[in-house]
N, C-alpha and C positions, 0 to 999 in steps of 0.2 A: 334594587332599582332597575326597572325596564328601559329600556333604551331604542325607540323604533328606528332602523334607520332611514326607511322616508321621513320620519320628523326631525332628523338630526339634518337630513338637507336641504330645509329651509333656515336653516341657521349657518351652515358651513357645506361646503361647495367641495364634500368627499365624495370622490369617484373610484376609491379601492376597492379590492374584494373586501369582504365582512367578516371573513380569519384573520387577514392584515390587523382591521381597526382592534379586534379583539385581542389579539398578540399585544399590539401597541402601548391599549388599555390598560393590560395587565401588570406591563414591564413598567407603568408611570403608577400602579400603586390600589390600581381600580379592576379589582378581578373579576374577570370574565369566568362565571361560574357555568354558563350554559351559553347556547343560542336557538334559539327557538324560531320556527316555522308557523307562525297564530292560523296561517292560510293554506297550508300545503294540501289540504285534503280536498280543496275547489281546485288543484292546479287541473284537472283531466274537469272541469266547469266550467263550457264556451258561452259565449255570445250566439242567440242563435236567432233567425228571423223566423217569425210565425207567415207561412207564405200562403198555407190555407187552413181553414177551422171551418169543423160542422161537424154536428150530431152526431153521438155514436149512433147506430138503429138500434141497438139493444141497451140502451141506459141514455133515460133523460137527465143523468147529471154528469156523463163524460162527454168530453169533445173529444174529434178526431182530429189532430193538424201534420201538416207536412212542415217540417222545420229546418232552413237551410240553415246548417253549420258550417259553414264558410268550403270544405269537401266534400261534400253529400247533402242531400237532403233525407232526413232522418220522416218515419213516420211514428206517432209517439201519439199514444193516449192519457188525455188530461182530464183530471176531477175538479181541477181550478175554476170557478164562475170567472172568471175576470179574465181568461184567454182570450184573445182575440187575432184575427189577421193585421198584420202587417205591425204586430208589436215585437219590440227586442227584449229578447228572453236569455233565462240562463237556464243551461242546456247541460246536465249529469251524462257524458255517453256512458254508453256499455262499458262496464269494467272498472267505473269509479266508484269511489268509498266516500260517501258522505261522512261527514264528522260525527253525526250516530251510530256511525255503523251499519249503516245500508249500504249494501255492492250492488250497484246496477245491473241487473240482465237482461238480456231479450225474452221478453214475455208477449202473450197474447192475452187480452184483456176482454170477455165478452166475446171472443173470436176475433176482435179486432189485431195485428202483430203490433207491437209497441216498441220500438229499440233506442229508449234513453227516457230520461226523467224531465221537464221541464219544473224546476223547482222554485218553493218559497225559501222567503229569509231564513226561518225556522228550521227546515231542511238544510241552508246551508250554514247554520249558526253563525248567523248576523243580525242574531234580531229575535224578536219574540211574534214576527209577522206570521201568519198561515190562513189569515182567511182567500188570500188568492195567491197566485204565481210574483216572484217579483218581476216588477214591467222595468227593464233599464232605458235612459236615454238613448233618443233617435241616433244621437250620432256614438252610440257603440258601435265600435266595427264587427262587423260581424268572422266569425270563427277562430276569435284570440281568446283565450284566456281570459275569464272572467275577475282573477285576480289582478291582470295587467290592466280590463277594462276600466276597471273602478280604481286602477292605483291603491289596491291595498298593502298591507305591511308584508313583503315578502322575508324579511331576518329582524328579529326581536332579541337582541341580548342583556342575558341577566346579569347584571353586576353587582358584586357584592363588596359594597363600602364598607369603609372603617367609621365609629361613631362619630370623628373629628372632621368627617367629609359631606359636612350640612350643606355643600354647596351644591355638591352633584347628586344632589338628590332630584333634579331637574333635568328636562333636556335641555333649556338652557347652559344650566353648568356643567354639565356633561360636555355639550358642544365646543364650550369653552375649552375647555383640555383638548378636543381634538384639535380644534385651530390649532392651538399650541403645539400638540404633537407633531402633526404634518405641516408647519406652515402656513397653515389658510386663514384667510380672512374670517371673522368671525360677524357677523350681523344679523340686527332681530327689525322688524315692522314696526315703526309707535304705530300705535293705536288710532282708527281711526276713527275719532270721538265727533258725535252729532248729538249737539247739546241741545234741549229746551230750554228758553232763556224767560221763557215767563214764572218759571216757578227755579227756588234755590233750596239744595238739599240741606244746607246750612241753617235754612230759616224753617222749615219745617223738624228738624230734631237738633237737639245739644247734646255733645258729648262732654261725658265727666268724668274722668279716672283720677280713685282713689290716693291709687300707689302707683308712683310714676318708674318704681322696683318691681313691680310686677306686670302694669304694660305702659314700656314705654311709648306707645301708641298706639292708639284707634282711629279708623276713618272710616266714612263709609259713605257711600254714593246711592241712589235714590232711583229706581227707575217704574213707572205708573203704566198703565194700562197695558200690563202685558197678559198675552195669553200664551196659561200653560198648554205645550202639545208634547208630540215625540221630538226630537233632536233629527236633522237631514242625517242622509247616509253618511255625510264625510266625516261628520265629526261620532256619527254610533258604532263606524266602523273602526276607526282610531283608538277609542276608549276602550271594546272589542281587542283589540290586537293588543293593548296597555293590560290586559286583565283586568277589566271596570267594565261592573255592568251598566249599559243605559237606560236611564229612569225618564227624568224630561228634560227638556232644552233648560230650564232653569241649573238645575241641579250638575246637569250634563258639565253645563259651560263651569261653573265650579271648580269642578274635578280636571278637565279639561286644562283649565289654567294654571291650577293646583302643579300639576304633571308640568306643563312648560318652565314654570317659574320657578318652583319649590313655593311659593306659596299659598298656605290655606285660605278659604274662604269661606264663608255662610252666607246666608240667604233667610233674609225672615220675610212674614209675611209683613208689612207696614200697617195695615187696619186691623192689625192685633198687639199692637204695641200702643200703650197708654202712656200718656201723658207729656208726650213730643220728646223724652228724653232717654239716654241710653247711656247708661252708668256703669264702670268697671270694678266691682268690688270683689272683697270679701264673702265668703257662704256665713249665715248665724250656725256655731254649734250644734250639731244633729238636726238642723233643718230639714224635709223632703222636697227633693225634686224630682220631677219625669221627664229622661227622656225622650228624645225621639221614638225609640226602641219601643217605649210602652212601659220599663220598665222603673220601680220608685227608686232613686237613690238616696240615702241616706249622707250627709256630706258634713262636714269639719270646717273648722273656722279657717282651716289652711286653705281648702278650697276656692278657686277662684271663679267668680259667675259672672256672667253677663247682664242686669238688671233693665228693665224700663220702669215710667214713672210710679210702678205699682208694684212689682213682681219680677223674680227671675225668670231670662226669657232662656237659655240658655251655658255650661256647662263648660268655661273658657278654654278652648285650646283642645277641647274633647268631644263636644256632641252637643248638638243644640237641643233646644225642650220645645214637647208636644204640645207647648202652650203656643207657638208661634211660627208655626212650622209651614213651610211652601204645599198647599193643597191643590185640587184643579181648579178652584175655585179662586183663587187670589188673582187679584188684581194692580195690587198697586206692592212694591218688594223693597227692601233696604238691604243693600250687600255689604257686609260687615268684610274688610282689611286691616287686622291687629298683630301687633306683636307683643308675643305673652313671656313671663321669664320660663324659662328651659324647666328650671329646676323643681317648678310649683306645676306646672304642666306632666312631668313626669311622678311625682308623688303621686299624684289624682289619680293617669291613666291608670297606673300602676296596680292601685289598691280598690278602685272600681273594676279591674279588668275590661278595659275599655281602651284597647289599643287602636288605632287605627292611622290610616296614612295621613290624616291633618296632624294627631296629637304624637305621629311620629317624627316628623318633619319641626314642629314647634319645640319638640322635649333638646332640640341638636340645635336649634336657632335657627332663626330665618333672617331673610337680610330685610333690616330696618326700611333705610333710603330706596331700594329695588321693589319694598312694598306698593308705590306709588302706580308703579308699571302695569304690575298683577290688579291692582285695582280697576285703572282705565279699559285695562285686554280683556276682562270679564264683564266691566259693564256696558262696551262699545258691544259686545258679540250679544250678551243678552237682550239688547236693544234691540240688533240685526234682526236674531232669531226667533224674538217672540213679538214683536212688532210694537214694542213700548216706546214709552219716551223718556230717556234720558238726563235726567233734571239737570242744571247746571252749579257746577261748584262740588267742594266737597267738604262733610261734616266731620270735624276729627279737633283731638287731642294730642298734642305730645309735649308729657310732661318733661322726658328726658329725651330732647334734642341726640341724634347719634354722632359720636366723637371720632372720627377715622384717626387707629391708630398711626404710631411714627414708631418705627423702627430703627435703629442702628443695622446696618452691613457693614461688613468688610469683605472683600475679595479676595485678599491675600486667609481671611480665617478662615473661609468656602476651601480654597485652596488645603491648607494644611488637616482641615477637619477628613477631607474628602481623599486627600491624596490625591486630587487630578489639578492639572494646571487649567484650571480654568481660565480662560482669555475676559476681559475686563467688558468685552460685545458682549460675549455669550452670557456672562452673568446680567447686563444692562435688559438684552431683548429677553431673556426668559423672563426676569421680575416685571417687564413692561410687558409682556403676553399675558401673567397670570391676572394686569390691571394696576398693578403697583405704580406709584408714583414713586419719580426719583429726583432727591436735591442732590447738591454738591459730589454728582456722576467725576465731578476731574481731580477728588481726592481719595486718599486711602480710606477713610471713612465716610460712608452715606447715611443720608437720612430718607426712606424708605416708608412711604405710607402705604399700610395696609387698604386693597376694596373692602368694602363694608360687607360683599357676601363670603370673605374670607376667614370667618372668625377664629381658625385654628391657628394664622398667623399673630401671635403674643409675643416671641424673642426673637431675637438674631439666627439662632439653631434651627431656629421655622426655615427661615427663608433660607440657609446653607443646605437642608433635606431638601426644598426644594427645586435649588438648582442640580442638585446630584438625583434627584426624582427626573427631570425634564432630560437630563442627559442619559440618562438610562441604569438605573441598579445592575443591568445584566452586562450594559459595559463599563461597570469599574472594575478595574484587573485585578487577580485575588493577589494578596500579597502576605507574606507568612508575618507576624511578627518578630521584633527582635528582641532574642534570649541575650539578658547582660548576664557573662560568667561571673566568675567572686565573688557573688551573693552569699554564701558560706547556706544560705536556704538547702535544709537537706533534701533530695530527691523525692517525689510525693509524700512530705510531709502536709500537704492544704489540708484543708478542712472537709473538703470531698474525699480526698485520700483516706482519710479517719474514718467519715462516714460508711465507704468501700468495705472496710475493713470489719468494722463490727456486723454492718451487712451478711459481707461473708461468712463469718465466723457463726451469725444465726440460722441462715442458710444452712449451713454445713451442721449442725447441731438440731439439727429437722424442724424446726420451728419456721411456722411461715409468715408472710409481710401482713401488714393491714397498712390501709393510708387510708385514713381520715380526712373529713374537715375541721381546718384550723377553728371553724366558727361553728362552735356549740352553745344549746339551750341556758339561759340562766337554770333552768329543772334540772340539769346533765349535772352543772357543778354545786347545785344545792343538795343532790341527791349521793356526790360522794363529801357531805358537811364541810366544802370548801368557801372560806373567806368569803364574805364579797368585796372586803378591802383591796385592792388593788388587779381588781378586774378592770379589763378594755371591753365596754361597750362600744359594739357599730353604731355609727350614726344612722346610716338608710340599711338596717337589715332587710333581708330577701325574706324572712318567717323571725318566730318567735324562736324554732329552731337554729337560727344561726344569730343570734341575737348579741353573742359575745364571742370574744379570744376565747382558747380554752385555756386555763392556768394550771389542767395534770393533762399529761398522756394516757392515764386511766379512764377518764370521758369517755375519750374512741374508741380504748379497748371493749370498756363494759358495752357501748353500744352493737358491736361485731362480736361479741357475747352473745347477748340477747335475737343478733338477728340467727345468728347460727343455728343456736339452740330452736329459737322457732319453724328451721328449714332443715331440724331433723338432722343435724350436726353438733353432736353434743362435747366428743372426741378432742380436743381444741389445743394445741401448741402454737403458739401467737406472740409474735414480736414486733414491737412500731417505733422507728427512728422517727422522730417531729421536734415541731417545737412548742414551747411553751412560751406565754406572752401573761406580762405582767405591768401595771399602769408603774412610771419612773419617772417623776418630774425631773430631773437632773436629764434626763435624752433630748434630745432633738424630737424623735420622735413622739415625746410621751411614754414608748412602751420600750421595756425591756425584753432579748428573745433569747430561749436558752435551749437548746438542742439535747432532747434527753432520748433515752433507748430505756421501751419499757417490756415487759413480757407478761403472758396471763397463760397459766394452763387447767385444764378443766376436763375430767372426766376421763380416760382410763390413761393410763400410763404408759400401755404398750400399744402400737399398732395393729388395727384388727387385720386378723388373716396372718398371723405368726405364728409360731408355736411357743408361745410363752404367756404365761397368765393375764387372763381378760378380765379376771374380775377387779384387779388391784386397780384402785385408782391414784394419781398421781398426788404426791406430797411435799411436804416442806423438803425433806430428801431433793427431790427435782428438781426445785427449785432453786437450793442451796447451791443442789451440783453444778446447774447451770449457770449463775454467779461465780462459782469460781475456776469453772472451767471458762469461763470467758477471762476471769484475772490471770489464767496461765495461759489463755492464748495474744495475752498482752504483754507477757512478761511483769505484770505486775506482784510485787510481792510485800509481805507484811498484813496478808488481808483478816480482815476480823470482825466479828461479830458483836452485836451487842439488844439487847431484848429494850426499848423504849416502850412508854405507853403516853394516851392522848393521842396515837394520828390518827387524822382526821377520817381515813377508807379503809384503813388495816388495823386486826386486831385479833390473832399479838400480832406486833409489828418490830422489825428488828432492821437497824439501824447496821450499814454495810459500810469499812472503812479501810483504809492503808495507809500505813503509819500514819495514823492520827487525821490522815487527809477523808474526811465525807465525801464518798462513793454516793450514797441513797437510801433506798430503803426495801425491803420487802414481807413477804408477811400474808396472812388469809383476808379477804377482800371480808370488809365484815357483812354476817349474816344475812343483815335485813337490807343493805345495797343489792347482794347476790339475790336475794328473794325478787326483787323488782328487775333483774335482770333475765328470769325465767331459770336462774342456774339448776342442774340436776343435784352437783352437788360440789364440794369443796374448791373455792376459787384461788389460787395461788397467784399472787403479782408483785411485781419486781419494780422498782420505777428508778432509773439511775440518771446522774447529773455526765452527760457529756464531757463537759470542760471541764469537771473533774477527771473521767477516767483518761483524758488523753493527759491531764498534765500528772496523771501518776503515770501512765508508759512516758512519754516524753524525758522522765530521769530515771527508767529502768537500769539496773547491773545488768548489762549481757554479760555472760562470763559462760566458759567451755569448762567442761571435765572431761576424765577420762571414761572411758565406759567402762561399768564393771567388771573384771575376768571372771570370779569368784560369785557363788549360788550362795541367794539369801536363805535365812531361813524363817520361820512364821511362829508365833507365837498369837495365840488367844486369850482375852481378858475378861471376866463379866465381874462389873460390879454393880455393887447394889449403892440406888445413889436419889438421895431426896430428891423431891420437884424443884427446888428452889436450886441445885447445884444444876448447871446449863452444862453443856456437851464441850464446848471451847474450852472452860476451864480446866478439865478432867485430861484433855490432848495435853492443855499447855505445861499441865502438872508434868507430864508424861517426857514432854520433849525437853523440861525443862530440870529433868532428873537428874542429866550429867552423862549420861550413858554414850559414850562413844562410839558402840554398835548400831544402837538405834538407827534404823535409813529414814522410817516412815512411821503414823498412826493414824489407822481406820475406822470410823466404825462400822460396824456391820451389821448391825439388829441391836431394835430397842421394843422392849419389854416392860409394858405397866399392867402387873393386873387390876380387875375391876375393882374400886373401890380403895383403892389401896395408897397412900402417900407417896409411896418409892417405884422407884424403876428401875429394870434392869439393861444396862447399857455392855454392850460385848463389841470391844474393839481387837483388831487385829495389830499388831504389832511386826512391822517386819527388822531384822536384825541382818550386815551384811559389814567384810572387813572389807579395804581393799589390797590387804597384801598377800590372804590366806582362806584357806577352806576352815568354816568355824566348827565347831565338837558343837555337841550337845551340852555339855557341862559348859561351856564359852556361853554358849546363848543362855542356859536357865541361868545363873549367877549375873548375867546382865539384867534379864526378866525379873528376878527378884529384888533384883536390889531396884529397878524401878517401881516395883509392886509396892517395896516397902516406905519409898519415899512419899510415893501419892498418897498411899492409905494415911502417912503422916499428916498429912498439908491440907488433904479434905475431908468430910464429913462423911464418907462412904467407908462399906467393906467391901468383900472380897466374896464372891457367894463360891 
């Protein structure tokens, strides 16, 4: 929202510098994102007096004039038809920068010397004027400052509201908070309305709304014999400085009002409306209509239109139709003031891409009762300015009457919310600045009516922010909170603390972050054959892409897959902390959320520019490792393995566990998911339950040893071992021999040849005492006698 402050001081009686009011702004919750100068490029553009004109001799289309700028009299050649002696002119000297980009110099023109510009509107961008010079009024003074003459906008600040600030979407409401900030008086002009009483705009058209949920009211007022022109300076140059361009005095005063009030308006032509009636419905299912624009739109039964007795005239809350549109030709007009519901206003913009500063001011609410004002202020000035007449009365609807809420306050709960003692004045005159009314002001509890342009005020919490907003956010003292001991809560045990951690541990294991959006495609989870039982759809998705919760962390991964792979990054070690969201009638919510750590790796193994083999690519190895080198940087123990089949994105897929507690899952992303994801080649992924792995560290054994004095020693194993015997069972046989030397078991290489049932699996065995240096004959009679237990217990030999 723009903020002129010549317009603010027809409203409140601010005489600070315009850093002041911006600080102030700020600090009350309405950020001053910039300040702008709309004029600064006419400030070296005087008033200047044409004191003589006549012919150049060498061009019958230039004058020569001598032009007193209030210091000099400048001599200056003009291409303008319309110059003349003894007119006040605006005057470009040497060395000014028009707002195109022209820099005046002293030139000779035809031989004539010429030292400054006598310019049009166009030249000074105010306008679309250029067939002659602009002429100002006789009583400009001469050699001031063409922006001081005209009183144009010398500071324009932008401010950048929050959605729930539908009020100060005006300079009205804006000015309002100033009052309030610095103490000033706040006051607006009624309107001053010159009615024709021969004719009533009431009796000329009926209003009739539908659904008194979608506008709780219409009105509209009637004005005949106007003629369209341009808009005077004051108000092209205003709308100019607001960033609006000027069209006509009709259209102009619209916008114009729009800007003081916050509320929208239209303009139809009235002898293009049929049948004396103006109806607020419903669109029919895939109907067309055009708007203004030219262009067809296609519309929905959700849509809400504007009708007369025959036809939709316009595009509620969004763009009127070129069926009924202000021409130069019109003569006789009906000014439409509605209010439409937020939420059906915003659907529409939305999904036509059809945003604009009515249908954004409508999508946030406008004030109901304060409509009346905006209605009168535009059809008294469109009267003025276009020389119509005014019909008397006004044509409207309102099916739902507006209900000023009642609030509960307390001042003692402002107090303890806020931690400031606020005094029982201070909370009384800030609620009575912002318009609130107050009952039973001489108890602990008031009852507190909200203004109707306040619509963000709903609870008691509204109004305690706002009295800690009006005293300032920047002076509430910061205060530490208080830590209560003998909580027995162990030291960063939270749930961000955990997060940290695993973080870390990925980090430091070379794997890098992805963060996703929560809100993926129903395609995302149909495409890794997930459920649609107990998915959360969005109500108002942003796309069909963000259409739902996602219920795997695999979604996002395979998505940061595919984009990688496409940007010629095939290389890919990838881990993502999220959450997963699942529909749970028993919630409050509806949805259950469960915070999982996933991994994906893809494509070679080693980093390129090493000296270690580039051709290998990464494997279930990798994978594995990385699983349980994360369960030993948790201290979790007991971990194990198990081959599962049926899930839903992996395949084989192998089910990750500790003591008996479900860890998750991991496994090769199947095939034809990877084919759709551009994969080069073999996709590995992991996907693990959170609040599982903390509550298996959460009972971990720490426990200390001594480090070993004494050199292990190594021992090698290969045996030959069907496809159906898995790699766990062969360790377990192993560890589970009895062998008191045993430290550890590795494996090192696995071996299938082509076509063949069996593999060959070669583990390492390491062997270690702690009170002695071992023989040879110590370690082989341990090695054997474990050789000969395993070969007993499974289905393998010994190659």
């Amino acid at each position: 929202m723009l903020l002129s402050l010549n317009w603010l001081r027809e409203f409140v009686p601010f005489e600070g510098e315009v850093q002041d009011l911006a600080d102030r702004l700020t600090m009350l919750g309405l950020e001053v994102d910039a300040i702008h100068r709309p004029f600064e490029a006419l400030e070296r553009v005087v008033v200047g007096h044409v004191v003589e004109c006549g012919r150049h001799p060498d061009a019958d289309k230039l004058s020569v004039t001598r032009v007193d700028v209030g210091d000099e009299v400048l001599d200056i050649v003009c291409g303008a038809p319309n110059v003349a002696k003894g007119q006040k002119v605006a005057v470009a000297r040497v060395g000014a920068t028009l707002p195109d980009g022209l820099t005046i110099k002293k030139a000779k023109i035809r031989g004539q010397a010429s030292h400054g510009m006598i310019c049009s509107e166009r030249e000074m961008g105010l306008g679309e004027g250029h067939e002659g010079i602009l002429v100002l009024p006789d009583a400009a003074p001469v050699g001031v400052s063409l922006v001081e003459a005209l009183e144009l906008d010398r500071a324009v600040l932008e401010i950048d509201l929050t959605p729930n600030r539908a009020d100060c979407l005006s300079i009205a409401g804006l000015a309002r908070e100033v009052a309030l900030a610095f103490g000033l008086p706040f006051a607006r002009t009624a309107p001053r309305l010159v009615e024709d009483d021969s004719e009533r705009a009431q009796d000329l058209v009926r209003i009739e709304v539908a659904d008194g949920e979608q506008c709780p009211l219409y009105q509209a007022r009637i004005v005949k014999d106007i003629a369209i022109k341009p808009s005077p300076a004051w108000l092209r140059y205003r709308l100019i400085a607001m960033g609006q361009r000027p069209i006509s005095n009709v259209v102009d005063v619209t916008n114009y009002v729009m800007l003081e009030t916050g509320q929208p308006l239209h303009a139809f032509d009235l002898e293009l409306l049929e049948g004396g009636v103006i109806r607020v419905d419903l669109a029919e299912e895939g109907m067309a209509f055009v708007t203004l624009d030219g262009q067809e739109r296609s519309l929905l039964s959700s849509d809400l239109l504007i009708w007369d007795g025959a036809k939709p005239v316009a595009l509620a809350g969004v763009m009127g139709g070129a069926n009924s549109e202000i021409g130069q030709g019109s003569r006789h007009m009906l000014l439409e003031c509605a209010v439409f519901r937020p939420g059906t206003i915003r659907r529409t913009a939305r999904r036509l891409a059809l945003h604009s500063e009515a249908s954004h001011r409508f999508e946030r609410g406008v004030d109901q009762p304060g409509s009346r004002l905006a209605l009168d202020r535009a059809a008294a000035l469109i009267a003025e300015l276009s020389g119509g007449r005014l019909l008397s009365g006004v044509a409207q609807h309102e099916p739902a009457p507006f209900a000023r809420p009642v609030l509960r306050f307390r001042p003692a709960r402002a107090r303890q919310v806020v931690g400031i003692d606020f005094s029982t004045d201070f909370c009384a005159t800030t609620l009575t600045g912002l318009g609130c009314g107050i009952e039973g002001q001489d108890g602990e509890e008031w009852r507190v009516s909200a203004p109707s342009y306040r619509r963000d005020l709903e609870r008691e919490i509204d109004l305690v922010e706002e009295i800690a907003r009006v005293h300032g956010i920047d002076r509430i003292p910061e205060t530490m909170p208080a830590v209560v001991g003998g909580s027995g809560a162990p030291v960063g045990g939270g749930d961000f603390d955990f997060m940290m951690r695993l973080k870390h541990w990925a980090r430091g294991a070379g794997l890098s972050e992805c963060v996703n959006y929560s809100f993926v495609g129903e395609a995302d989870l149909n495409a890794l054959n997930l459920p649609e039982e107990g998915r959360v759809r969005v109500a108002n998705p942003l796309s069909e892409d963000q259409a739902v919760l996602r219920t795997a962390v695999a979604s996002g991964l395979v998505r940061s897959l595919a984009h990688n792979v496409a940007q010629g990054n095939p290389d890919l070690r990838l881990f993502e902390y999220a959450k997963v969201f699942t529909y749970d009638e028993t919630s409050d919510t509806k949805t259950r959320e469960e915070p999982r750590l996933a991994l994906l790796l893809h494509g070679a193994r080693f980093p390129s520019g090493h000296p270690w083999p580039t051709a290998e690519e990464a494997d279930y190895a990798d994978l594995k490792g990385l699983v349980e080198d994360l369960a030993r940087a948790l201290g979790v123990r007991g971990l194990s393995f198990a081959r599962i089949d049926g899930h839903a994105w992996l395949e084989p897929c192998v089910a990750v566990s500790a003591d008996d507690r479900e860890l998750g899952v991991m496994g090769l992303l199947k095939p034809a998911i990877a084919t759709r994801a551009k994969a080069r080649s073999k996709v590995w992924m992991a996907e693990l339950s959170v609040p599982a792995l903390r509550a298996a560290w959460s009972v971990r054994d720490v426990s200390f040893c001594e480090l070993p004095r004494y050199p292990a020693s190594w021992r090698d194993l290969t045996l030959v071992t069907p496809s159906s015997v898995q790699v766990g069972q062969v360790v377990q046989a192993m560890q589970g021999a009895g062998a008191k030397l045993l430290e550890g078991v590795r494996l090192v290489d696995s071996y299938q040849p082509k076509g063949a049932s069996e593999r060959n699996l070669t583990f390492r065995l390491t062997y270690r005492s702690l009170d002695r240096t071992l023989t040879d004959k110590d370690v082989d009679k341990a090695h054997q006698g474990i050789v000969q237990k395993v070969l007993a217990s499974l289905p393998l030999r010994q190659q």
